[in-house]
ZAGU-790409 format. One record per residue (C-alpha): residue number from 0; x, y negated, z negated; residue in one letter. Coordinates in steps of 0.05 Angstrom, whole numbers. Layout:
<nodes>
+-----+--------+--------+--------+------+
! pos !      u !      v !      w ! code !
+-----+--------+--------+--------+------+
! NUM !      X !      Y !      Z !    A !
...
+-----+--------+--------+--------+------+
</nodes>
This chain:
<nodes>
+-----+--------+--------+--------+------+
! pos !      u !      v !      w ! code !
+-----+--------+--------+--------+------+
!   0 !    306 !   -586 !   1675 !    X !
!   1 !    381 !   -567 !   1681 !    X !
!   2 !    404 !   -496 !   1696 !    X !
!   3 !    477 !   -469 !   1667 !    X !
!   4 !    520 !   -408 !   1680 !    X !
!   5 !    508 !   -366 !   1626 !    X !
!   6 !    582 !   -369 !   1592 !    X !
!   7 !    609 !   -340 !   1525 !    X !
!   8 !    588 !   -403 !   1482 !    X !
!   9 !    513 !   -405 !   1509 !    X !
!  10 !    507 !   -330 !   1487 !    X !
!  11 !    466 !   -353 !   1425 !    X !
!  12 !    417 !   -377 !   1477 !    X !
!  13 !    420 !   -322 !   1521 !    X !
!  14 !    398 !   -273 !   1457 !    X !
!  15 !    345 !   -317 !   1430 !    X !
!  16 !    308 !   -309 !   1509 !    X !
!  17 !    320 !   -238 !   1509 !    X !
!  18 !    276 !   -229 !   1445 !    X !
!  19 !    221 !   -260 !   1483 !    X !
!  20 !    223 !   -209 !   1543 !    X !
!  21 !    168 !   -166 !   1507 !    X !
!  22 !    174 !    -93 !   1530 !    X !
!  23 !    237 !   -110 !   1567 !    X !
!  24 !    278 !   -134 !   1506 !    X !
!  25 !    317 !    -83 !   1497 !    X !
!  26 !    348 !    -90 !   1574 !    X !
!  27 !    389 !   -144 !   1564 !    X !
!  28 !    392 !   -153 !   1641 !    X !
!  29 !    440 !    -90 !   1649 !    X !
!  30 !    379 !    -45 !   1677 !    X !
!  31 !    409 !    -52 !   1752 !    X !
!  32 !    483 !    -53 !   1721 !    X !
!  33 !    472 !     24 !   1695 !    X !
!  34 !    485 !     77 !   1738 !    X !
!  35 !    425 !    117 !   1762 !    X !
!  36 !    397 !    168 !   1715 !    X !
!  37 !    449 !    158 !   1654 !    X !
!  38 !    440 !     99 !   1599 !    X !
!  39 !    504 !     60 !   1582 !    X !
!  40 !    543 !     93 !   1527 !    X !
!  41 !    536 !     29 !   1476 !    X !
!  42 !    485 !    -11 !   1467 !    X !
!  43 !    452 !    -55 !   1518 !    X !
!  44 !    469 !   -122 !   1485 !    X !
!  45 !    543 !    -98 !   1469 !    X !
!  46 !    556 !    -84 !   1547 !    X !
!  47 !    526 !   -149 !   1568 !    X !
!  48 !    563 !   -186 !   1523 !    X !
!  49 !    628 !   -154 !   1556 !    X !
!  50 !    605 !   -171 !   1618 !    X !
!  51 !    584 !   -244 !   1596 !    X !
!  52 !    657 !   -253 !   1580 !    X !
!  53 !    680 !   -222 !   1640 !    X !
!  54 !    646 !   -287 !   1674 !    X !
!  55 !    576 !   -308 !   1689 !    X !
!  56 !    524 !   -257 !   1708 !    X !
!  57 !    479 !   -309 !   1712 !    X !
!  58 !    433 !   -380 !   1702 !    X !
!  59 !    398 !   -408 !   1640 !    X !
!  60 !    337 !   -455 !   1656 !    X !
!  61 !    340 !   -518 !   1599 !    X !
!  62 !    280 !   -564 !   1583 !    X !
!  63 !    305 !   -614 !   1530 !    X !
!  64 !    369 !   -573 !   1509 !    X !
!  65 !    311 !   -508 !   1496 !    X !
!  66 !    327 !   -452 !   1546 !    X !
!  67 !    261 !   -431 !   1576 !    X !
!  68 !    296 !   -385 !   1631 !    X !
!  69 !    334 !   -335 !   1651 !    X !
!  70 !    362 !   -310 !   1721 !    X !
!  71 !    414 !   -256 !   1738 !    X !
!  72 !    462 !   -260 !   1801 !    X !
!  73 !    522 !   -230 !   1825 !    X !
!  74 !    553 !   -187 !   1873 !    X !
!  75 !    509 !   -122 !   1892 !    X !
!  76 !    574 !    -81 !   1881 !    X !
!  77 !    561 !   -105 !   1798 !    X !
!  78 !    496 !    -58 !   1817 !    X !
!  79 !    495 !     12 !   1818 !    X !
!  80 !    419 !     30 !   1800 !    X !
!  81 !    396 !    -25 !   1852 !    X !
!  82 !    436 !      0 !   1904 !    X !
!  83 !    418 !     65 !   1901 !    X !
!  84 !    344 !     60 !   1879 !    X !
!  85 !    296 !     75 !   1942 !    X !
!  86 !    266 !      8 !   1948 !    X !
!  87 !    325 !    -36 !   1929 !    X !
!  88 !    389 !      7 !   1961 !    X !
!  89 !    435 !    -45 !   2015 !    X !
!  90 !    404 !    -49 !   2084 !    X !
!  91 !    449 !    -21 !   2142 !    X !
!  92 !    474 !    -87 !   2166 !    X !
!  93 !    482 !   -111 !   2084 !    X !
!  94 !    558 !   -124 !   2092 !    X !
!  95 !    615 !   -125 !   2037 !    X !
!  96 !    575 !   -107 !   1980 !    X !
!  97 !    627 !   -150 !   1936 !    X !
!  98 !    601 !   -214 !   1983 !    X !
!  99 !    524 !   -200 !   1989 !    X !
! 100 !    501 !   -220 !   1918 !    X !
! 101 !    437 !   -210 !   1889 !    X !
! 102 !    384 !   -251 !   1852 !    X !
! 103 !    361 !   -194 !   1807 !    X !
! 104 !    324 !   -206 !   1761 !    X !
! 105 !    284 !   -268 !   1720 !    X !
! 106 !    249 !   -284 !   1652 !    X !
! 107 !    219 !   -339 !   1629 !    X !
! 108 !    179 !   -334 !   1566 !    X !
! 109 !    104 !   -351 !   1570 !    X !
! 110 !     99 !   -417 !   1556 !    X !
! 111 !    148 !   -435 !   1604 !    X !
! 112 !    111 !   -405 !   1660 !    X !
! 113 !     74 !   -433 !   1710 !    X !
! 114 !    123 !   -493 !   1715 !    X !
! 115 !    178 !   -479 !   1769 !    X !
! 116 !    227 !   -450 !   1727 !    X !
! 117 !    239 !   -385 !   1764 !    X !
! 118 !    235 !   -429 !   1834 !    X !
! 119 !    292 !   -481 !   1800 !    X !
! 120 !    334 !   -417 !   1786 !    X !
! 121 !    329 !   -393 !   1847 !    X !
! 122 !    356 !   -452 !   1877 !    X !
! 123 !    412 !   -451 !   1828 !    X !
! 124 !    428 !   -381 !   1831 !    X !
! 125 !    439 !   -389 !   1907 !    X !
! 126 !    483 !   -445 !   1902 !    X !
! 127 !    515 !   -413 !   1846 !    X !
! 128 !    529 !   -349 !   1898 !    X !
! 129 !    558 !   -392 !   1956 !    X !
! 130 !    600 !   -429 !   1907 !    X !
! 131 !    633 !   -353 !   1884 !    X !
! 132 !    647 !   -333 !   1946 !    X !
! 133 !    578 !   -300 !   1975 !    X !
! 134 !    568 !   -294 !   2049 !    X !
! 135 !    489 !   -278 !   2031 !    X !
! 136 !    452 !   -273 !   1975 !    X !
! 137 !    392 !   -225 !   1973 !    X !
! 138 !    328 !   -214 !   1928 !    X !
! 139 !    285 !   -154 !   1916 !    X !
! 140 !    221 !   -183 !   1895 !    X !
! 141 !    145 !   -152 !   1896 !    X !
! 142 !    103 !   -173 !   1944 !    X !
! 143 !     38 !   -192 !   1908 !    X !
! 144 !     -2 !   -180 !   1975 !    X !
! 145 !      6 !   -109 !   1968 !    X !
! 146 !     32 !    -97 !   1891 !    X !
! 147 !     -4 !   -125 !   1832 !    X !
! 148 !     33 !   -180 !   1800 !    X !
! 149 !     42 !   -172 !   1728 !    X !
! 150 !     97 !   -205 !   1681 !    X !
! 151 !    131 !   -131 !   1673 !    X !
! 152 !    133 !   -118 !   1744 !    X !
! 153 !    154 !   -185 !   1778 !    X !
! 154 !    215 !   -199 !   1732 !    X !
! 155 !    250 !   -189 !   1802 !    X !
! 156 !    206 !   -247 !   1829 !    X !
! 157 !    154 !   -253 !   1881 !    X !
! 158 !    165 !   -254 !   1959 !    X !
! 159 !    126 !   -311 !   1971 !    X !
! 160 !    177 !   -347 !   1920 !    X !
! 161 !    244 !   -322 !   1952 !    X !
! 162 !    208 !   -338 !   2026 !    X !
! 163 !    195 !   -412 !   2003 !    X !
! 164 !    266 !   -418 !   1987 !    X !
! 165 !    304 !   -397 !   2060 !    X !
! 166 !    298 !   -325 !   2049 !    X !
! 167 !    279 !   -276 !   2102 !    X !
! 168 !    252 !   -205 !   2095 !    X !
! 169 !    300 !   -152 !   2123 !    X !
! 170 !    278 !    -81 !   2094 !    X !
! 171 !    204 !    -51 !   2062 !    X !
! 172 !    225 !     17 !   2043 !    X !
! 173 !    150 !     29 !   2031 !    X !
! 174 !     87 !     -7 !   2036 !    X !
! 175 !     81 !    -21 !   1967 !    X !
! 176 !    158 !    -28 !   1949 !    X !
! 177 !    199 !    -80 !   1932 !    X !
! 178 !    221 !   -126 !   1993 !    X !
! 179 !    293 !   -136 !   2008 !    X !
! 180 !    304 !   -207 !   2023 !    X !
! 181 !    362 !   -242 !   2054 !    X !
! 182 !    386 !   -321 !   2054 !    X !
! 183 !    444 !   -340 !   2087 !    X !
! 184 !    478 !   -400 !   2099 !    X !
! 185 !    470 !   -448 !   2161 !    X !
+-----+--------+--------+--------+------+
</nodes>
């Protein structure tokens, strides 16, 4: 498996996963990138285009030269819903929201689950963070102890997931909200 920044020419592949997200197909990862309570004035897949050009928002997973994967990352300033939203806003001691990135959000269609995709683009999405600059890169995954797991709901990812891979928890708004998780650098 090989994992590449999602970049202008790898937009065909980009589009042909985002069919595949089901309900969620219409999102074109720019959910967290809206502001809170208004829709983007274009279409979805027009604005995240734009922003593909403006540089990579994030990771495509590869088996074969097929992308099975998708993972979006970059700074949590690029993130006004999820920094406002209850269960996902910065933690007190967060930082320069320009040098805190976030692992936001993942898809991988169905018959690419199950086979460490979304763990492989974790790992690449944190690399890919400290390599731009990031001081910490944070997640805000369910935890499926307390929230039921279902493809819909986990396309943030799953604690146990972001714990296996360095992360710590710092903030659960609620019981049953999603977990901020931090991973900084040795």
């Amino acid at each position: 498996m090989t994992v590449a920044e999602l970049d202008p020419d790898r937009w065909p592949d980009f589009l042909a996963l985002a069919r595949q997200m089901g309900g969620n197909r219409s999102c074109y990862c720019m959910w967290w990138r809206e502001e809170r309570g208004e829709r983007l004035r274009r279409p979805r897949a027009e604005a995240a285009r734009e922003v593909v050009g403006q540089g990579p928002p994030g990771l495509i997973a590869y088996e074969g030269g097929t992308p099975v994967g998708w993972c979006a990352v970059a700074p949590r300033s690029a993130y006004p819903r999820l920094n406002t939203a209850r269960d996902t806003r910065p933690s007190a001691d967060a930082g320069d929201l320009d040098r805190v990135w976030v692992v936001s959000c993942f898809f991988v269609p169905e018959a690419w689950r199950g086979r460490g995709v979304s763990r492989r683009l974790l790992e690449a999405a944190v690399d890919f963070a400290y390599r731009s600059g990031a001081t910490a890169v944070e997640g805000v995954p369910i935890d499926p102890a307390v929230v039921d797991r279902s493809p819909g709901g986990s396309y943030t990812g799953t604690l146990p997931m972001f714990l296996a891979a360095g992360f710590e928890e710092v903030a659960r708004p609620t019981p049953k909200a999603r977990v901020t998780v931090r991973h900084r650098r040795d």
